[in-house]
N, C-alpha and C positions, 0 to 999 in steps of 0.2 A: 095558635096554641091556647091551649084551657086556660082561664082566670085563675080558676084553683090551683093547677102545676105551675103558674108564673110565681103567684105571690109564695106560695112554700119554695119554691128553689130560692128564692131572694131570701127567706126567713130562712132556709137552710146558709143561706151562701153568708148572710149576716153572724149567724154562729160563727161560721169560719173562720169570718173575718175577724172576730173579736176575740176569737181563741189566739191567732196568730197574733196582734196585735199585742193582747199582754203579753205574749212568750216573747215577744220584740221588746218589752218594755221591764225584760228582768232586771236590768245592770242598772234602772235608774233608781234614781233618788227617791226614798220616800218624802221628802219633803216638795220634789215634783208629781210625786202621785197627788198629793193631799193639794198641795195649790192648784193644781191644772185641772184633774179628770170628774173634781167634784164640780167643777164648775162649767164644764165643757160636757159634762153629760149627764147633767141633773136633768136639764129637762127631756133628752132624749128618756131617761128612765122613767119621767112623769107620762111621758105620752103614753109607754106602753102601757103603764098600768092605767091608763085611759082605757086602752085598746080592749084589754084582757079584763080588764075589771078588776084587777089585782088589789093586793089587802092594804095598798099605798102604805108600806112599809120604807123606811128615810135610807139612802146610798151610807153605812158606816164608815165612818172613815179613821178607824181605829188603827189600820194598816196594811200596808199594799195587799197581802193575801185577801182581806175582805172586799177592796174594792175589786180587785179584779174577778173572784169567784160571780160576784154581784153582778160584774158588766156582761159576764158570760153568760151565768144563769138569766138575767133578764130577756134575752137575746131567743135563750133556749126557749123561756116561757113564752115567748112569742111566737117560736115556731110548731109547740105544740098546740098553741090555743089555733093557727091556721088548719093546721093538721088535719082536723075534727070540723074547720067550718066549712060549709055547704056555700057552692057560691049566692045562689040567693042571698046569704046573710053578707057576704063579700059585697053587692053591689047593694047593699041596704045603707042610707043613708043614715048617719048618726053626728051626735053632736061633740066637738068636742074644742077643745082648748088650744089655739096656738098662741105662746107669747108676743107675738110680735102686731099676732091680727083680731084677737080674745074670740069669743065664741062663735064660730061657726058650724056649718052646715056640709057635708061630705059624705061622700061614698066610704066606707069602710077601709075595701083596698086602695084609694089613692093615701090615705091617714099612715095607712101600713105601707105602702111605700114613700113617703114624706118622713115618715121617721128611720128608714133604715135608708135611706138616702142622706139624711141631715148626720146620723151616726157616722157615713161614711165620710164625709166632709170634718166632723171633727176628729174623727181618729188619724186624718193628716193632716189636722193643725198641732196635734199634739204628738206624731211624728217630725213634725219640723222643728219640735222645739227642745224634742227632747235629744 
């Protein structure tokens, strides 16, 4: 299968997922939005606007309608910025940021799939809790 049709179904199927995910997470507490999702996907939100080049604008966490518009919309801008890329730009090596391992070196689409991978892992830690 194509490069390009893999990583857009995954940025597509990432959408999904985080669309369902808030509509899973209507009946909770805002006081579990605001502890848990700022903290379990701040950096997931850092990464993309690595990806995308985004205006690194900060997760608000004024109340649950903003964080979740936010987790979705981010999700979306990711899958439009694949949208439009050429795989050449997909298998271009760029530099970017991981917490745990600081600056590295990487293929574009393994970064794009490491973050909507690492997304999927927290949006079922924060189904387990909530």
């Amino acid at each position: 299968m194509n490069l390009q049709i893999q990583i857009k179904d995954l940025c597509a199927f990432n959408v999904k997922a985080n669309q369902e995910f808030v509509q899973s997470l209507d009946q909770t507490s805002a006081e579990l939005w605001k502890e848990k999702l700022d903290s379990n996907f701040s950096d997931i939100q850092r990464g993309i606007r690595q990806i995308v080049s985004a205006d690194g604008a900060v997760m608000e966490l004024s109340d649950t309608e903003t964080i979740s518009t936010n987790l979705v919309s981010r999700a979306e801008e990711l899958l439009h910025y694949v949208n439009d890329l050429p795989e050449a730009l997909l298998r271009e090596e760029v530099q970017c940021y991981i917490p745990w391992e600081g600056q590295v070196t990487m293929p574009r689409y393994e970064r794009i799939q490491q973050i909507i991978a690492y997304s999927a892992y927290k949006r079922g830690l924060i189904q387990i809790i909530s």
